[in-house]
Backbone and ligand atoms as CSV (ligand in chain L), in Angstrom:
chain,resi,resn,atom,element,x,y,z
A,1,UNK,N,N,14.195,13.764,-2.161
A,1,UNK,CA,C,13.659,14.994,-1.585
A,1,UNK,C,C,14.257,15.202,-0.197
A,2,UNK,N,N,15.355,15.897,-0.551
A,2,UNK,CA,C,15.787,16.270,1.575
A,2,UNK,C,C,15.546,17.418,1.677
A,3,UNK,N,N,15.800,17.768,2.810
A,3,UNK,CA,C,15.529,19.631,3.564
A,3,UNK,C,C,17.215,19.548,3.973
A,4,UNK,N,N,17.223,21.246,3.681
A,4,UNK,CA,C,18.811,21.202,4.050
A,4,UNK,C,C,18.781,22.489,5.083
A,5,UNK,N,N,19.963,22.268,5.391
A,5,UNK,CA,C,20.615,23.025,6.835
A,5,UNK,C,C,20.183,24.821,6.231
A,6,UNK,N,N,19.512,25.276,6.996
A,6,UNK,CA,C,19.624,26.583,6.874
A,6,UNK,C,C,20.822,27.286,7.259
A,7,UNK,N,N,22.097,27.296,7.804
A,7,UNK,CA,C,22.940,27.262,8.114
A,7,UNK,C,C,24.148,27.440,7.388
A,8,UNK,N,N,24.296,25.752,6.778
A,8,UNK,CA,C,25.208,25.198,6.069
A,8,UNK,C,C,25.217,24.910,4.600
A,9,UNK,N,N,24.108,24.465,4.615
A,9,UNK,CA,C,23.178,24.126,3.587
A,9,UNK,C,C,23.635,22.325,3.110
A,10,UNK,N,N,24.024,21.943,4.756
A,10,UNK,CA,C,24.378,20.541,4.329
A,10,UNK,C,C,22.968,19.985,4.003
A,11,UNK,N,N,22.596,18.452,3.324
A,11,UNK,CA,C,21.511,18.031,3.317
A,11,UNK,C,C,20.937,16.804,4.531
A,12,UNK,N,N,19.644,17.427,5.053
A,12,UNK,CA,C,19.711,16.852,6.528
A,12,UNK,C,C,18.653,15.403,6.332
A,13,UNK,N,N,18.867,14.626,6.745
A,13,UNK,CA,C,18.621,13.133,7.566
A,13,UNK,C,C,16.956,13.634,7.863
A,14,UNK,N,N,15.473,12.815,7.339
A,14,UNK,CA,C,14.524,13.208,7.748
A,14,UNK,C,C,14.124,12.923,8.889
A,15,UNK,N,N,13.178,14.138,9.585
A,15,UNK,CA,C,13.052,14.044,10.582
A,15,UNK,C,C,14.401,14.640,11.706
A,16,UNK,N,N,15.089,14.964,11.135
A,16,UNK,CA,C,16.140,15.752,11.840
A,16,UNK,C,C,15.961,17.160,12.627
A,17,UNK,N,N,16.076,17.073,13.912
A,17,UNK,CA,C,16.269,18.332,14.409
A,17,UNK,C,C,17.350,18.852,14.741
A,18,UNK,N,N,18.663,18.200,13.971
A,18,UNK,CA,C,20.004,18.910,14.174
A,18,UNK,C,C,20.817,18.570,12.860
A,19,UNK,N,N,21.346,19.932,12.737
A,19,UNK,CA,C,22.495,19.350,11.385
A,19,UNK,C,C,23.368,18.831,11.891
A,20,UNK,N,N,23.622,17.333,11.494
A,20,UNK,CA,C,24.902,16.638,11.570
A,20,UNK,C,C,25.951,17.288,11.725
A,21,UNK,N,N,26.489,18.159,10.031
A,21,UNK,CA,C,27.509,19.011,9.654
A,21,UNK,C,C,27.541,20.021,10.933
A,22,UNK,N,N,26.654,20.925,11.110
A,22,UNK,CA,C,27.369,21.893,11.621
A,22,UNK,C,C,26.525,22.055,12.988
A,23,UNK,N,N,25.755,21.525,13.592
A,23,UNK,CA,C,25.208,21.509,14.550
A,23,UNK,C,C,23.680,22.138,14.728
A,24,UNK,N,N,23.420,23.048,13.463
A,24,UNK,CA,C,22.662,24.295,13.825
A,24,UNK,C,C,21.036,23.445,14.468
A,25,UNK,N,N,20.464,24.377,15.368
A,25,UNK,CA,C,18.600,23.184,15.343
A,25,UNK,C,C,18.118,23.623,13.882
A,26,UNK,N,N,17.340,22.839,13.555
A,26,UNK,CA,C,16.769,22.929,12.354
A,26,UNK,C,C,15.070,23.065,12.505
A,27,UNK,N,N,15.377,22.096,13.611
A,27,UNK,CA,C,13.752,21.843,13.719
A,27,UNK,C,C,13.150,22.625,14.892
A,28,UNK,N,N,11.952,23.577,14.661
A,28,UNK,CA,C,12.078,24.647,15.681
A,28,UNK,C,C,10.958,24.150,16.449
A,29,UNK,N,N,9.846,22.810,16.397
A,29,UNK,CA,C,9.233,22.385,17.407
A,29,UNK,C,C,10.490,21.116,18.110
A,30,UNK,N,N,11.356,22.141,18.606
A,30,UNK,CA,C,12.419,20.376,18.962
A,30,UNK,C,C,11.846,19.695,20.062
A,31,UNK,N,N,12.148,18.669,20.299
A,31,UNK,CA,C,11.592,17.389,20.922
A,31,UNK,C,C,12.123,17.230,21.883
A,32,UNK,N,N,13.280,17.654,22.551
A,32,UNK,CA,C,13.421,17.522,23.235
A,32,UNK,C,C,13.546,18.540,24.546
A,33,UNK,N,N,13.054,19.644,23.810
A,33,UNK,CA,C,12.569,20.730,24.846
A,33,UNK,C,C,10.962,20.557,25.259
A,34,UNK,N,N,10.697,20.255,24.234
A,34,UNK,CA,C,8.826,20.076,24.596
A,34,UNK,C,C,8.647,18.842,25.430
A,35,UNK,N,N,9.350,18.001,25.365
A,35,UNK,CA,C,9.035,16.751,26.525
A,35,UNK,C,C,9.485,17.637,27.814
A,36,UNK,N,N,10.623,18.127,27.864
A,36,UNK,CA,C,10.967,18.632,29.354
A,36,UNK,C,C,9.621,19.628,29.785
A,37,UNK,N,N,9.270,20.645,28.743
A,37,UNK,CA,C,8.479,21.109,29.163
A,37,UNK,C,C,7.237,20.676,29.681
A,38,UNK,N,N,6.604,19.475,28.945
A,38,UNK,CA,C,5.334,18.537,28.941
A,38,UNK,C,C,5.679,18.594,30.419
A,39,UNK,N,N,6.853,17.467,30.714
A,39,UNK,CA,C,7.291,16.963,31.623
A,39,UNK,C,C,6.679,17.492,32.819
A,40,UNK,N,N,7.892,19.156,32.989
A,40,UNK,CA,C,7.356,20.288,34.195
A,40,UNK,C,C,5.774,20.489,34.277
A,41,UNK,N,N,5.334,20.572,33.473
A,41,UNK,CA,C,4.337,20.811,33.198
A,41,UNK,C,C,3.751,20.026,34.138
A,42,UNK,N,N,3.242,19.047,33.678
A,42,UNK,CA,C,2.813,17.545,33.991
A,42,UNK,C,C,2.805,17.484,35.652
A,43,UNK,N,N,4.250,17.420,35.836
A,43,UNK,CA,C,4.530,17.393,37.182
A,43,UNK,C,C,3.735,18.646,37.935
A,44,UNK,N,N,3.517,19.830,37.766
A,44,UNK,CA,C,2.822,20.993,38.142
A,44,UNK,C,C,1.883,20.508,39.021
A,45,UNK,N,N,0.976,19.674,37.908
A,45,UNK,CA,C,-0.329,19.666,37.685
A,45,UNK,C,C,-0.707,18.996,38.735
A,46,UNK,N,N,0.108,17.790,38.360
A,46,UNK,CA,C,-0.594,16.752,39.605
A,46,UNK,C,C,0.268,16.578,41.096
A,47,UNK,N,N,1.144,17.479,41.242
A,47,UNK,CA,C,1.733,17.619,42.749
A,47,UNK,C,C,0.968,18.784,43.102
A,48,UNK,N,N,0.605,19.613,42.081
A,48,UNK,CA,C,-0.357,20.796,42.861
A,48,UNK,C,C,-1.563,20.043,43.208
A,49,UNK,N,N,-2.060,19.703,42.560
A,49,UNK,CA,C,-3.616,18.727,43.145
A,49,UNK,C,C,-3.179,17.773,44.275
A,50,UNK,N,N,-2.172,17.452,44.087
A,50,UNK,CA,C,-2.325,16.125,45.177
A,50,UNK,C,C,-1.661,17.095,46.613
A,51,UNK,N,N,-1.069,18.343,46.641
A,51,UNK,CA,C,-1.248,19.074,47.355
A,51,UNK,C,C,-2.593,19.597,48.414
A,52,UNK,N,N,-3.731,19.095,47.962
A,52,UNK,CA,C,-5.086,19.171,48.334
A,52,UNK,C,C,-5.014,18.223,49.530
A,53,UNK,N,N,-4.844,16.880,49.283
A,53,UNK,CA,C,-4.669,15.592,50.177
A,53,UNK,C,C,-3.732,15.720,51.451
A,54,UNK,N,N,-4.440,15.458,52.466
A,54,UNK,CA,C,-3.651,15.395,53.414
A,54,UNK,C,C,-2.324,15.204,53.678
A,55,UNK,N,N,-1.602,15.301,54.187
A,55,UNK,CA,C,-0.315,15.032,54.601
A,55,UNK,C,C,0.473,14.808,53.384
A,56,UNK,N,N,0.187,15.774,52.301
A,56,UNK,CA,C,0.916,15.758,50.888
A,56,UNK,C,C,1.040,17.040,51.057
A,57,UNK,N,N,1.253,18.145,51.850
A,57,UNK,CA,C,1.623,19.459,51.500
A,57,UNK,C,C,3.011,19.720,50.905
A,58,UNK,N,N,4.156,18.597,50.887
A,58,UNK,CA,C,5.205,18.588,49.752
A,58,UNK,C,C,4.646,19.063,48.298
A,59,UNK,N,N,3.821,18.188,48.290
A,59,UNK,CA,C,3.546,18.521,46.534
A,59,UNK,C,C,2.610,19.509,46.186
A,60,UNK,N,N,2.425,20.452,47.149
A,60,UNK,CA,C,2.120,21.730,46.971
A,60,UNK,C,C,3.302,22.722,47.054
A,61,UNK,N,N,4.308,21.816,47.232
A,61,UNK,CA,C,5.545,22.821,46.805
A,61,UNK,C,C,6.312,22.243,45.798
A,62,UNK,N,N,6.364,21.281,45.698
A,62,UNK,CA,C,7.326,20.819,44.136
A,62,UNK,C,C,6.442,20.973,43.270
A,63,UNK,N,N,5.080,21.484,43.339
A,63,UNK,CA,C,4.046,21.967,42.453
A,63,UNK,C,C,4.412,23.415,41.897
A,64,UNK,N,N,4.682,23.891,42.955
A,64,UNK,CA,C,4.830,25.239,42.604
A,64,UNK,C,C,6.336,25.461,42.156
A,65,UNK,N,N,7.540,25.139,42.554
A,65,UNK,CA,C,8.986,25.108,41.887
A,65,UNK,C,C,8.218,24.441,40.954
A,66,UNK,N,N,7.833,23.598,40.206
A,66,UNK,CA,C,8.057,23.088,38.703
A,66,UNK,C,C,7.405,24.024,38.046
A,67,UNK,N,N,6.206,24.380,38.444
A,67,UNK,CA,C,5.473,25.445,37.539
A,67,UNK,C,C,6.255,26.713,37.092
A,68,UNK,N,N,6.923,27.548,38.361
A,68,UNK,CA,C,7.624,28.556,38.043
A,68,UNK,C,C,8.838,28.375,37.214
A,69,UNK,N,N,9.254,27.110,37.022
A,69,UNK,CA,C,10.424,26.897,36.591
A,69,UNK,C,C,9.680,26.745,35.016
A,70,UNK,N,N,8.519,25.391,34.889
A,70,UNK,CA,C,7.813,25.401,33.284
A,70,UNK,C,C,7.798,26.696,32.946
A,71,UNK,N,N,7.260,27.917,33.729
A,71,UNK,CA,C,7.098,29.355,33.111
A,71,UNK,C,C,8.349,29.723,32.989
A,72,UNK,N,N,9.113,30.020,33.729
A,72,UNK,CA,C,10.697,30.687,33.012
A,72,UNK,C,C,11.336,29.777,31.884
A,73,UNK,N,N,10.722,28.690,31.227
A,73,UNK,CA,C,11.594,28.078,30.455
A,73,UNK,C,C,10.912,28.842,28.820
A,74,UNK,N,N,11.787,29.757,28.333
A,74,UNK,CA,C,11.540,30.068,27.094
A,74,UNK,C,C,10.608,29.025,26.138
A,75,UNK,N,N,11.283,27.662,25.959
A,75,UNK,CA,C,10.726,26.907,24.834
A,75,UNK,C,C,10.008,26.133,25.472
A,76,UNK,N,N,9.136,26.256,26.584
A,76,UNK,CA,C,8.369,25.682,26.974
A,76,UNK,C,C,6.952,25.877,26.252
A,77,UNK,N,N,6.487,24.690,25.605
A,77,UNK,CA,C,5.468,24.688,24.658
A,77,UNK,C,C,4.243,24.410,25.487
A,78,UNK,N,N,4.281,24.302,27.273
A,78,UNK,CA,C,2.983,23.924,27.545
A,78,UNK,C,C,2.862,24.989,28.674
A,79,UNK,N,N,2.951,26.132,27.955
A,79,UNK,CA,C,3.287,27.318,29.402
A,79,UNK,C,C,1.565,27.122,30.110
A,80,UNK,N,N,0.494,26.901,29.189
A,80,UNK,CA,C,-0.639,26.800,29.923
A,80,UNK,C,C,-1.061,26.025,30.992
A,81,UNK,N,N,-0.454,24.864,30.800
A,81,UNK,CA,C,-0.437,23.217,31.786
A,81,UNK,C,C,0.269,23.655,32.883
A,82,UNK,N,N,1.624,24.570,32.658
A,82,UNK,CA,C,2.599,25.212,34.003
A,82,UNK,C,C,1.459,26.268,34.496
A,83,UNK,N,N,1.145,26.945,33.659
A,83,UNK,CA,C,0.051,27.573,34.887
A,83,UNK,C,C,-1.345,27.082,35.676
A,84,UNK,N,N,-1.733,26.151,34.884
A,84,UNK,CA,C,-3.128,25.526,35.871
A,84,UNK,C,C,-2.253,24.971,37.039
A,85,UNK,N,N,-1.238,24.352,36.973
A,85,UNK,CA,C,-0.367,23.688,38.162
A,85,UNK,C,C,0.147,24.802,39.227
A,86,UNK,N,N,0.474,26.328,38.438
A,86,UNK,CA,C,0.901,27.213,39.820
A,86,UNK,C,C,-0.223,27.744,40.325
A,87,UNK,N,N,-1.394,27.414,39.522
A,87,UNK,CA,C,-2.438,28.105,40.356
A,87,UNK,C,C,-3.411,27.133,41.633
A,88,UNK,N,N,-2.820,25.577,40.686
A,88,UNK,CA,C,-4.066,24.805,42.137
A,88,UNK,C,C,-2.311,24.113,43.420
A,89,UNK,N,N,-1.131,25.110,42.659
A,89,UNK,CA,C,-0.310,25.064,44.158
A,89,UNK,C,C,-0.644,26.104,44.801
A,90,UNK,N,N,-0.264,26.944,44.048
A,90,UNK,CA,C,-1.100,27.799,44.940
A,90,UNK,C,C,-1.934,27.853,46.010
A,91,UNK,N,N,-3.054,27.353,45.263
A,91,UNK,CA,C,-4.204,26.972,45.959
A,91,UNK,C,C,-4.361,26.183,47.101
A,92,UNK,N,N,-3.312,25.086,46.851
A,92,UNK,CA,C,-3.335,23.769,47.723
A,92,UNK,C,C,-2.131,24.231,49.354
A,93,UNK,N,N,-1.085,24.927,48.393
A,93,UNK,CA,C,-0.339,25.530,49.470
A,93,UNK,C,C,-1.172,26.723,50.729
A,94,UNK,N,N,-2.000,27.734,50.308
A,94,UNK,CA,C,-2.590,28.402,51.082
A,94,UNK,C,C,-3.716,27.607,51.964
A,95,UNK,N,N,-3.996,26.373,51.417
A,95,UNK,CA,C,-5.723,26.010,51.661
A,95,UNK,C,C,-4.721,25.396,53.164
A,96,UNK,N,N,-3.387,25.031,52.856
A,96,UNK,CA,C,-2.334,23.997,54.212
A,96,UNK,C,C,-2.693,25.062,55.266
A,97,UNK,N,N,-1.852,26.617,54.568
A,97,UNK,CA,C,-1.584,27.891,55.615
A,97,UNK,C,C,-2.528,28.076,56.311
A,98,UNK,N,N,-3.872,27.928,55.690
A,98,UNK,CA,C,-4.872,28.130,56.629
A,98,UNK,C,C,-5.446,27.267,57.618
A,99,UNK,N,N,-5.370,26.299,56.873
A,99,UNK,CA,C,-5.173,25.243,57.949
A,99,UNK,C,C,-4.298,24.990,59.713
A,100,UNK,N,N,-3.302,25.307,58.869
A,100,UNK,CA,C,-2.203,25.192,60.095
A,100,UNK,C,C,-2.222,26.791,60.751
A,101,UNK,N,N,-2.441,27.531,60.695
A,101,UNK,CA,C,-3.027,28.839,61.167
A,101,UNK,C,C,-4.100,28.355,62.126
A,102,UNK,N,N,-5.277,27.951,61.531
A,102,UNK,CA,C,-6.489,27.663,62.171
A,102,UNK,C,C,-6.412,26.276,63.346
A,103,UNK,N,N,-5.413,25.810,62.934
A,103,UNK,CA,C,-5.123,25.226,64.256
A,103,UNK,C,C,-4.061,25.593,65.861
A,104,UNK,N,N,-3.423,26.630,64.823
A,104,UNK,CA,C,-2.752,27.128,65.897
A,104,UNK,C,C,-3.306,28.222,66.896
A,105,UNK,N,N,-4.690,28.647,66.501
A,105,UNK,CA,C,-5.739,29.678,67.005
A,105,UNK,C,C,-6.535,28.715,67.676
A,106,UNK,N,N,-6.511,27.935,67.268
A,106,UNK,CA,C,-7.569,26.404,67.658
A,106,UNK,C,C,-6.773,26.383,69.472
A,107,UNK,N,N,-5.239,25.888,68.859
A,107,UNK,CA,C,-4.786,25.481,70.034
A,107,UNK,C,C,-4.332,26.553,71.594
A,108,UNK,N,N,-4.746,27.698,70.634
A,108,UNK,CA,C,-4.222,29.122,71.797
A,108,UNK,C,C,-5.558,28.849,72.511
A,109,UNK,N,N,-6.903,28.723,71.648
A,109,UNK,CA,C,-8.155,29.389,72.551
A,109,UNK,C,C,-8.206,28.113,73.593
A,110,UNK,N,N,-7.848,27.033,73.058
A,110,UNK,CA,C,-8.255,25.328,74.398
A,110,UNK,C,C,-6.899,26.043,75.255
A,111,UNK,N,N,-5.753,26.555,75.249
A,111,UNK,CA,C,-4.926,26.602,76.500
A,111,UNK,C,C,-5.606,27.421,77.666
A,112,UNK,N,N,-6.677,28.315,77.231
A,112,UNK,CA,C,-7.250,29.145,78.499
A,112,UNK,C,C,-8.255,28.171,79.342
A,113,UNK,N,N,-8.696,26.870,79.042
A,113,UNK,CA,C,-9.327,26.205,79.637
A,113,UNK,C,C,-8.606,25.688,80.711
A,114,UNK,N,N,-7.325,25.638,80.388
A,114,UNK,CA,C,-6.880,24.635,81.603
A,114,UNK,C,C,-5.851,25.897,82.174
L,1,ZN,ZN,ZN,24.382,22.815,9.023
């Protein structure tokens, strides 16, 4: 019992997501786009959260490049996981801005003391 090349109609190797013969994908959940995507994904998630933590405001930005990048990737199978990650960079990136805003208002109002 094999599956053959839609393509070629060579007969393909199970578990194959490429025809040998002629190259074509065969297998349209391929494996090795969905790990990259997992991957971005993945990465989103937890550099956007750890974006929250002090003196990690990096990974409120490689939070947000991976996410936008998981979303522009067509065969990205975990476009949902890329978005909880651009939304708590998001999150984690503005929660910095305000921060560092609020200290720089902090530090204007103490200069009239002296
Ligand atoms: Zn083929």
């Amino acid at each position: 019992m094999g599956k053959y090349c839609t393509n070629c109609g060579n007969e393909l190797t199970l578990n194959a997501d490429v025809c040998l013969s002629c190259g074509q994908l065969v297998n349209t959940n391929n494996k090795v786009y969905n790990n990259q995507g997992k991957a971005l994904a993945t990465v989103s998630v937890v550099f956007g959260s750890l974006g929250f933590y002090p003196l990690i405001i990096i990974g409120a930005i490689v939070g947000l490049i991976t996410s936008i990048i998981g979303l522009n990737d067509p065969n990205n199978q975990y476009r949902g996981r890329s978005k909880i990650g651009l939304g708590l960079s998001i999150g984690s990136l503005g929660f910095w801005l305000l921060i560092i805003i609020l200290s720089f208002a902090a530090a204007r109002n103490f200069s009239y003391f002296y």
